[in-house]
N, C-alpha and C positions, 0 to 999 in steps of 0.2 A: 629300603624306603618305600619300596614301591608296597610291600606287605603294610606295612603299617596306613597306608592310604586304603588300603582294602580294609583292614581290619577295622578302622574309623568308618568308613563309607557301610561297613554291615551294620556296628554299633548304631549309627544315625539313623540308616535305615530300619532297626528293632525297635530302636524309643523311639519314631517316628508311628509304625503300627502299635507298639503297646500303647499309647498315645491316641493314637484313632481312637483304636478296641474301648480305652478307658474310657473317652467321651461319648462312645455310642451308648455302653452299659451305662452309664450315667442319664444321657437323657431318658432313654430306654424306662428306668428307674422311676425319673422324675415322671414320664409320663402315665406309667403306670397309677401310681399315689395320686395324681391329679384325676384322672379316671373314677379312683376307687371313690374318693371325695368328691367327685360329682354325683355318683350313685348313690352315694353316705344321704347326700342333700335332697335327694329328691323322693326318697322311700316315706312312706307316711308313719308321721306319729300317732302312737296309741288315742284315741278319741272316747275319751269319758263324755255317758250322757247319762241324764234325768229322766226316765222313761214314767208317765204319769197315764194309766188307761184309766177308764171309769170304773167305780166301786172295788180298785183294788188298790194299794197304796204302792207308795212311789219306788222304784227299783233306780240303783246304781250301777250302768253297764257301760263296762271299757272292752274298745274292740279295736286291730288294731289291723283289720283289711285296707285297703286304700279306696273300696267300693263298699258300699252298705244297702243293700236293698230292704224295703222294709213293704210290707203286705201279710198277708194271711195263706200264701203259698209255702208250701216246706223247703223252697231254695231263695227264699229271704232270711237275711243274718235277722234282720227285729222284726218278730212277727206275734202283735198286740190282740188282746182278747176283746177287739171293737170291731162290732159288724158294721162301722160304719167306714171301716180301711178298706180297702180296693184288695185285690190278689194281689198285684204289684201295685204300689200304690207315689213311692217314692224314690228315691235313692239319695245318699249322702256319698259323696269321694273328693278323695284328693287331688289334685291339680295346681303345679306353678306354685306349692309353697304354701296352700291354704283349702281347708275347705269349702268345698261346694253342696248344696242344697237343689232338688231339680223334681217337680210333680213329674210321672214317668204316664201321664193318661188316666188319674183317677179316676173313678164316677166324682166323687165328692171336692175333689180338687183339697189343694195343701196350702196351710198360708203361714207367715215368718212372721211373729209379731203382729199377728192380725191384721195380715195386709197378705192378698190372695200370691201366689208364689207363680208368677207366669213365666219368667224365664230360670234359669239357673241364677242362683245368689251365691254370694259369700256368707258365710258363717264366721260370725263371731261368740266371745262368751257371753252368757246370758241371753241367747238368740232362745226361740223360741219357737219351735216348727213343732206345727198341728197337721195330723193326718186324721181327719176322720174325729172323733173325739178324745183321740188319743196326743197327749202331750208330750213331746223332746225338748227338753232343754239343752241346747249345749256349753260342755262343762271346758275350761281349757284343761288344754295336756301341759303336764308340770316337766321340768326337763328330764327326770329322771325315765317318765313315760317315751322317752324316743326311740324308736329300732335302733 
């Protein structure tokens, strides 16, 4: 009798740990996926713009950094054929789920819809940012454009 109370007491005790084990690899699991899916959400989508400089016609560019700097320096992603852009002149990035828009110290300053750009903005489509005599439109990203 007394075997059979040990043999039970191991048994309870196994499916007691296998038990644990299962619930730890479980949340373990879960947490992981909730992780991966918060990183999924905050990586930035492809950003299609309108690039319009003077006396050359208008260009289609999708870029899919989460920062854009744009000037007349060779370490800006958009760099326009207007002498009237800055070296660094601007920046476009991502943040919190949407675009922003930010003059970075031009000489000639940047403005959204013809309204001068003094702090960081939101970007919307059909927005409209001037650096210089140079024209952005921005385009929306369609779902299939997402990382």
């Amino acid at each position: 009798m007394a075997a059979y109370l040990a043999l039970g007491a191991r048994l309870l005790a196994a499916l007691v740990l296998y038990a644990f084990l299962g619930m730890a690899f479980f949340l373990l699991w879960q947490a992981l996926f909730s992780q991966a899916a918060m990183l999924k959400k905050n990586k930035a989508p492809h950003l299609t713009l309108r690039l319009t400089t003077p006396n050359l016609s208008p260009q289609v560019i999708s870029l899919e950094h989460p920062e854009i700097l744009i000037g007349r320096e060779a370490d800006c992603a958009l760099q326009p054929n207007d002498p009237s852009v800055s070296a660094h002149h601007a920046r476009i990035f991502y943040r919190s789920g949407q675009w922003w828009a930010e003059d970075i110290g031009s000489t000639n300053g940047s403005q959204i819809n013809e309204t001068p750009l003094l702090t960081p903005a939101i970007l919307v489509e059909g927005d409209v940012l001037q650096c210089g005599q140079t024209l952005i439109e921005i385009l929306t990203p369609t779902e299939e454009t997402y990382v």
